[in-house]
C-alpha positions, -999 to 999 in steps of 0.1 A, spaced: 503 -7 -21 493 -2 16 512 -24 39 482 -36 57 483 -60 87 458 -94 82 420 -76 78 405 -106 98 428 -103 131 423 -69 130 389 -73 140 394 -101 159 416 -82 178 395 -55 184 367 -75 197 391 -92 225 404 -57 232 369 -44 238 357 -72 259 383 -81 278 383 -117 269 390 -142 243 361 -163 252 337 -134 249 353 -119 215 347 -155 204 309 -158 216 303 -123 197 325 -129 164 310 -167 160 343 -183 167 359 -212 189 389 -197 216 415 -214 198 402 -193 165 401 -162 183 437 -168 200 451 -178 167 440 -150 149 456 -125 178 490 -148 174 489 -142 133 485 -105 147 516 -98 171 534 -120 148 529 -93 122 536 -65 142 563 -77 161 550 -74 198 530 -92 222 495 -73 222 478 -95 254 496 -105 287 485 -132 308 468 -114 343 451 -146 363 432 -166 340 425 -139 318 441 -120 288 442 -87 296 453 -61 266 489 -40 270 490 -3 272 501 -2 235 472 -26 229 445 -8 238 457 23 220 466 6 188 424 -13 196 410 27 198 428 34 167 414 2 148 382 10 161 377 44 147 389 30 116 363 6 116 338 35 126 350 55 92 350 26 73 315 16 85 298 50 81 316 49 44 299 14 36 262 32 53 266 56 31 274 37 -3 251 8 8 223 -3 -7 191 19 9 172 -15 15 192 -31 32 182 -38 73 205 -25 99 207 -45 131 204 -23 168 213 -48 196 199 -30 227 203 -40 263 182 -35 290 168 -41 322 135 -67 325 108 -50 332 122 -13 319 124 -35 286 87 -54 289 68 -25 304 84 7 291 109 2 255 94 -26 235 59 -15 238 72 19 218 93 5 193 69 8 164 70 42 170 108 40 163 102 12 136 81 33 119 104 65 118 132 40 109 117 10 89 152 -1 79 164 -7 112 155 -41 135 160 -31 171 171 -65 184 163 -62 228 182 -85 256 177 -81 288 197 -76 318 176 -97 349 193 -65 375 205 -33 369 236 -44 379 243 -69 353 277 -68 339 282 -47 305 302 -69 283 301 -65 246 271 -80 224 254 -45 220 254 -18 208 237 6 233 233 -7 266 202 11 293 208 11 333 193 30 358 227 55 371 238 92 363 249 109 334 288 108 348 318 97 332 329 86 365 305 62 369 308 49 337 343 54 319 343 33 291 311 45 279 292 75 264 262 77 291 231 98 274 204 107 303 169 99 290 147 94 310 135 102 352 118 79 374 97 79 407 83 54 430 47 50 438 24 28 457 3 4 431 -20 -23 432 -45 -45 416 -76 -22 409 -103 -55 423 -77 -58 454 -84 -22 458 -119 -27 458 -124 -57 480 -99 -37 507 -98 0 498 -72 26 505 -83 53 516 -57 67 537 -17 60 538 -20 40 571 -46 16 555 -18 -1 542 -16 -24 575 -46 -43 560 -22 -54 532 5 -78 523 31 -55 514 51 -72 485 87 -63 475 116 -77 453 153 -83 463 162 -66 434 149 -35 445 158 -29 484 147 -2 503 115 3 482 89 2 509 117 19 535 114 52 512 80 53 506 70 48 543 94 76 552 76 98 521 41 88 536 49 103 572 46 62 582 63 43 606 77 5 591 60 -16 615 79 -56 626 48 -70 623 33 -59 589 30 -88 563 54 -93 538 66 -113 505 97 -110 488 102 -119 448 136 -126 433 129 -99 405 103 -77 401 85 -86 371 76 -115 391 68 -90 418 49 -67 391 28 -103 382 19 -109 418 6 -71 420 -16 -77 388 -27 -110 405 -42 -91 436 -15 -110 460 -3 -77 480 4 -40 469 39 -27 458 60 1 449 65 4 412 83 28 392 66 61 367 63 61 342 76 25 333 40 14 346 24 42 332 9 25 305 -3 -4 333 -21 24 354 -37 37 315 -50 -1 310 -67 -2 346 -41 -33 348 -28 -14 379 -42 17 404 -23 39 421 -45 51 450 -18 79 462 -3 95 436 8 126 449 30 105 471 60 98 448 99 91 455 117 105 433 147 80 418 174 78 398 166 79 362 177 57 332 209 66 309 220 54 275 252 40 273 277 35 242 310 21 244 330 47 230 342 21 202 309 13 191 298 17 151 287 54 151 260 50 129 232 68 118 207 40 131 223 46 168 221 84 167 187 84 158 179 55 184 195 79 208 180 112 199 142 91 200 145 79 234 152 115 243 122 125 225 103 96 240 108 106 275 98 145 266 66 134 253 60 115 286 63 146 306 40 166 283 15 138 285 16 137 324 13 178 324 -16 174 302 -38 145 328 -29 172 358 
């Protein structure tokens, strides 16, 4: 017989590990703190060693912690893909995404049929992320920020480019016909409507346009902007939206885009998995169909020039 340490702390340990917090492995694994530190007490008293050390008001994993976490995880990864493989073929399989607002509403959850219907057995569970900047702490299983494909910029995760993006001026097709664009500089006839979350929107496009930014141009400011992308559709002001996450808003007639050629190019969305994460089959395939995704977006656009 295997000497085997206690089955449930091992995973309760590698949750904590991987967040980076008792409260949080608690929140994902269903369980109260006290559970959570009880089951990581049970643990070191097993192994003989202290696994977490108090750092502030957090407890923060040791060096021999983490390593001994990376080890249980890719045992859990093997053991995972061995139960995939032996498990029954109806049988659902969760995907919790992550993902920014708007990329979420206006670009992924209108195309997940398309994946649902590649992959019926798989439920694609989406939360959002109200910035980019939003913390990534566990509760998925792939998580989708706007950032570069570096593992610089993102060391505890895999990051998987997928998809570019560029800026564009957009409006309300009947605001555009009640006070038409015809030229850049029309714009001074317009409330000009941005978001905090995205500064330096207008600034850019101005500067693409060959436009000066002038004091005394009109101006509203949103939070977020899918409130900002609402106030567009309402005919309050014109914007600066993202391609092709409102691409399917100018195909509707929801939206116009009286300059298209003028466009500022950005930088595109990633893919990230935390390099402990369940390496299923279900996540590869997720992976490889947002990369197919964003190629059929491109031949699409070459095919309306």
């Amino acid at each position: 017989m295997r000497r085997l340490p206690p089955l449930n702390a091992l995973r309760v340990f590698e949750v904590a590990a991987r967040t980076g917090s008792y409260a949080e492995a608690g929140a994902e694994l269903g369980l109260t703190h006290g559970a959570v530190s009880r089951q990581i007490t049970a643990l070191e008293t097993w192994l003989g060693q202290r696994l977490f050390a108090r750092v502030g008001r957090r407890m923060t994993a040791t060096p021999a912690a983490r390593a001994f976490a990376a080890e249980v995880s890719l045992s859990f990864d093997r053991m995972s893909m061995a139960a995939e493989a032996c498990g029954r073929p109806s049988v659902r399989h969760i995907l919790r995404v992550n993902a920014p607002t708007t990329f979420a509403m206006r670009w992924l959850i209108p195309r997940l049929d398309r994946f649902h219907a590649e992959r019926p057995d798989v439920e694609v569970v989406v939360t959002t992320a109200t910035t980019l900047h939003d913390e990534l702490r566990g509760g998925f299983d792939i998580a989708i920020r706007r950032g570069v494909a570096e593992q610089s910029v993102w060391p505890q995760y895999r990051a998987v480019h997928f998809l570019d993006e560029a800026d564009t001026l957009v409006a309300s097709p009947a605001l555009l016909e009640r006070a038409p664009l015809h030229h850049p500089a029309d714009i001074v006839n317009h409330v000009l409507l941005g978001s905090e979350t995205r500064p330096g929107d207008w600034a850019d496009w101005l500067d693409r346009a060959g436009l000066p930014q002038k004091a005394g141009q009109r101006r509203r400011v949103f939070d977020h902007f899918f409130v900002t992308l609402q106030a567009l559709a309402d005919g309050l002001g014109i914007g600066i939206g993202p391609l092709p996450v409102l691409q399917a808003d100018l195909d509707s007639g929801r939206l116009a885009a009286p300059f298209p050629a003028i466009l500022v190019p950005r930088t595109g969305y990633v893919a990230l998995i935390p390099f402990d994460a369940n390496k299923t089959s279900s996540l590869t395939r997720f992976i490889d169909w947002l990369v197919a995704e964003e190629r059929s977006d491109g031949a699409a656009d070459r095919s309306s020039v």
